[in-house]
C-alpha positions as CSV (number, residue, x, y, z in Angstrom):
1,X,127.4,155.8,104.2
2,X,129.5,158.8,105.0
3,X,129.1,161.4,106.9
4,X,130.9,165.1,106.6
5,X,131.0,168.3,108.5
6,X,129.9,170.9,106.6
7,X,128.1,173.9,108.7
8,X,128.9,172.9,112.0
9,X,125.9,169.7,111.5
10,X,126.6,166.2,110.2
11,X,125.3,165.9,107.2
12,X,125.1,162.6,105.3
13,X,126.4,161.8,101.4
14,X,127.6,159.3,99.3
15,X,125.8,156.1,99.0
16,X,125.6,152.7,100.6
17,X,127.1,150.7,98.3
18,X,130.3,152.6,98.2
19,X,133.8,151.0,97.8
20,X,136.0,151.2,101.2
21,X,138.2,153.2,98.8
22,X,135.8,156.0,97.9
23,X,134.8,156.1,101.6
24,X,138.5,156.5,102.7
25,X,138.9,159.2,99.7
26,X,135.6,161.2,100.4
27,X,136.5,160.9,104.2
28,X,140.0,162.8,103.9
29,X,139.2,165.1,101.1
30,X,136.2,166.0,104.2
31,X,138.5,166.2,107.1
32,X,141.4,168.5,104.6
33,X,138.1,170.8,104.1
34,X,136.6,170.6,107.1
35,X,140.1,171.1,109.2
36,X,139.2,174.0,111.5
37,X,135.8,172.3,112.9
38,X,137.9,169.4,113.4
39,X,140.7,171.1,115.2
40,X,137.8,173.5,117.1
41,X,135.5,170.0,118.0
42,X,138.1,168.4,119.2
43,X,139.7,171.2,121.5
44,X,135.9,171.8,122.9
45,X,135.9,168.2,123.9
46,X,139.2,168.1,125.2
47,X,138.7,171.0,127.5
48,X,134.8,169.9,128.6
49,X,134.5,166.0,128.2
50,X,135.5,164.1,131.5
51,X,135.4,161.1,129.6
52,X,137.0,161.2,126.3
53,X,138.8,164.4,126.5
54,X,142.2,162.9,126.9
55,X,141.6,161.0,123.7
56,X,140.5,164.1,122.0
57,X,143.7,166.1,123.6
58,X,145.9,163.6,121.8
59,X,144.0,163.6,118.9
60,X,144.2,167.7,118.6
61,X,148.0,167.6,119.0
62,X,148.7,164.8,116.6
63,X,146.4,166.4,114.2
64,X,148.2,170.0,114.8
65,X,152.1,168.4,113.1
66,X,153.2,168.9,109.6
67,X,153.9,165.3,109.8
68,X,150.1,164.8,110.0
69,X,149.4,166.7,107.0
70,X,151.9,165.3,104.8
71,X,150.1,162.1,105.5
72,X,146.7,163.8,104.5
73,X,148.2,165.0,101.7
74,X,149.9,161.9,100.2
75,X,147.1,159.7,100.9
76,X,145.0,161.8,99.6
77,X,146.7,161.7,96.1
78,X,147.2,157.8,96.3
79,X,143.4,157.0,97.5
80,X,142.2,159.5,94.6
81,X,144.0,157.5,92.0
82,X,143.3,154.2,93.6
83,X,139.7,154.8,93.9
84,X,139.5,155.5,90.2
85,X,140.7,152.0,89.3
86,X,138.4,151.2,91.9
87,X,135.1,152.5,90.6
88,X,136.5,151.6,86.8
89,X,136.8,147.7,88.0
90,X,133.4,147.6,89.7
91,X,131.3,148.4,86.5
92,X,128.9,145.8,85.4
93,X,129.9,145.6,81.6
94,X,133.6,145.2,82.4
95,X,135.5,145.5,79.5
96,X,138.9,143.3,80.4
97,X,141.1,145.0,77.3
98,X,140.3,148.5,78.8
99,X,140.7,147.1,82.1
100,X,144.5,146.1,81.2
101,X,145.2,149.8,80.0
102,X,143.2,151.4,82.7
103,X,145.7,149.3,85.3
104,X,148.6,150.9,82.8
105,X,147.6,154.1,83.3
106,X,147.0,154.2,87.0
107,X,150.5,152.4,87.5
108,X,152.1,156.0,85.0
109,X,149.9,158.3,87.0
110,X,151.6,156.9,90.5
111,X,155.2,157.3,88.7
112,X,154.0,160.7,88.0
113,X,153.8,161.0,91.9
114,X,157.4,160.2,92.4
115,X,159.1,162.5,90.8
116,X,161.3,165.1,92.3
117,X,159.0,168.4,91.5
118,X,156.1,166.6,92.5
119,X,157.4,166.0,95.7
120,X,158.3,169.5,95.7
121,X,155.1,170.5,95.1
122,X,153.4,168.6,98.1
123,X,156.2,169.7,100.4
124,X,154.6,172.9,99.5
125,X,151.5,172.6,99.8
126,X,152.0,171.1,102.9
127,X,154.6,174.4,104.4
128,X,151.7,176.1,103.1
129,X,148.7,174.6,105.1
130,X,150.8,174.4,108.3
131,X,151.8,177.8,108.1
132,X,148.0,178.9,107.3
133,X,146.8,176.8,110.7
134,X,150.2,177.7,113.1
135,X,150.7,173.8,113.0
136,X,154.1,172.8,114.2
137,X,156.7,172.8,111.6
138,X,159.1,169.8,110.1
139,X,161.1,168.7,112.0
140,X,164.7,166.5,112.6
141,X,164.0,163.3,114.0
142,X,165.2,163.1,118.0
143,X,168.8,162.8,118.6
144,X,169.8,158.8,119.3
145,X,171.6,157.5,122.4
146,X,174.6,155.7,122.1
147,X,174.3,153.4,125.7
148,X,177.6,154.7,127.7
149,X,179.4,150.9,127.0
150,X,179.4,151.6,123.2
151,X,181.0,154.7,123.3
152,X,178.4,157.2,124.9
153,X,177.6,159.8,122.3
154,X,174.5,161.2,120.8
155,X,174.6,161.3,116.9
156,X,172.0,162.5,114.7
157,X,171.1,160.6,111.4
158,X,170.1,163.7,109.8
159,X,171.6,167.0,109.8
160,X,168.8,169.6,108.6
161,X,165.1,169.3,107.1
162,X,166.4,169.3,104.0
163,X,168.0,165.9,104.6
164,X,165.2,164.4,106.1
165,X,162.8,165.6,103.0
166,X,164.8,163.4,101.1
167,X,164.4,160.2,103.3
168,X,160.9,161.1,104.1
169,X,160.8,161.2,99.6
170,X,162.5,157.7,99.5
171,X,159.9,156.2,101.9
172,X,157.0,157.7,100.0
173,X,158.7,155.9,96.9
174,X,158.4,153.2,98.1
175,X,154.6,153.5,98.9
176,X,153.9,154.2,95.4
């Protein structure tokens, strides 16, 4: 069963014999829509719970990051296409030649995913949702140390953003 926030009350949907796949799917498309009662719950219960409000203080400010939503986003678009396959493979009257190009197809609809305008796109749409919320913006990783026997300097891996998109594109390659 899952449960999403819609109207400030828990309301219930899906099924019970849902895949862990369409539960993981539903359960971020909920949180992407239901962002600001996250944020505002877990701010309320930061400020007011003596017992769990430090969980829900780091919780808000992880949540509050572009990397955060870049996650959402991208694992949104791979559980989507995963859960597909999913719900396809768990039909009774399984058809095993359909199965074959139904595997094909989800395997060109993740290459889809890694090209350079899609990534693009998501970058976007991710500027675009951080900007909407005030979330913190991308950022260079921190500087690195160089210990004082090897030399003793800070260097930086990356120079700009722009830099970093692109390894932060070559790891999401290699997720899909």
């Amino acid at each position: 069963m899952f449960c999403s926030l819609e109207d400030s009350k828990w309301k219930t949907s899906g099924f019970y014999g849902a895949s862990s796949k369409s539960c993981c799917c539903e359960a971020l498309s909920s949180l992407k829509c239901n962002l600001t009662a996250t944020i505002d719950t877990l701010a309320e219960i930061a400020e007011n719970d003596a017992e769990f409000g430090f969980n829900a203080a780091a919780l808000f400010n992880c949540i509050q990051s572009f990397d955060f939503v870049f996650s959402l986003i991208l694992m949104e678009d791979v559980l989507t296409k995963t859960n597909v396959l999913s719900k396809y493979l768990q039909f009774p009257s399984l058809n095993y030649g359909l199965v074959i190009k139904m595997v094909k197809e989800t395997i060109i609809s993740f290459k889809d995913l890694k090209t350079e305008d899609n990534f693009q796109k998501v970058w976007e749409r991710v500027e675009n949702i951080s900007k909407s919320y005030s979330f913190s913006e991308a950022r260079l990783p921190r500087l690195k140390s160089v210990p004082l026997k090897l030399g003793g300097v800070t260097k930086q891996s990356v120079k700009n953003v722009q830099d970093d998109k692109t390894i932060i594109k070559l790891m999401c390659i290699t997720v899909f």
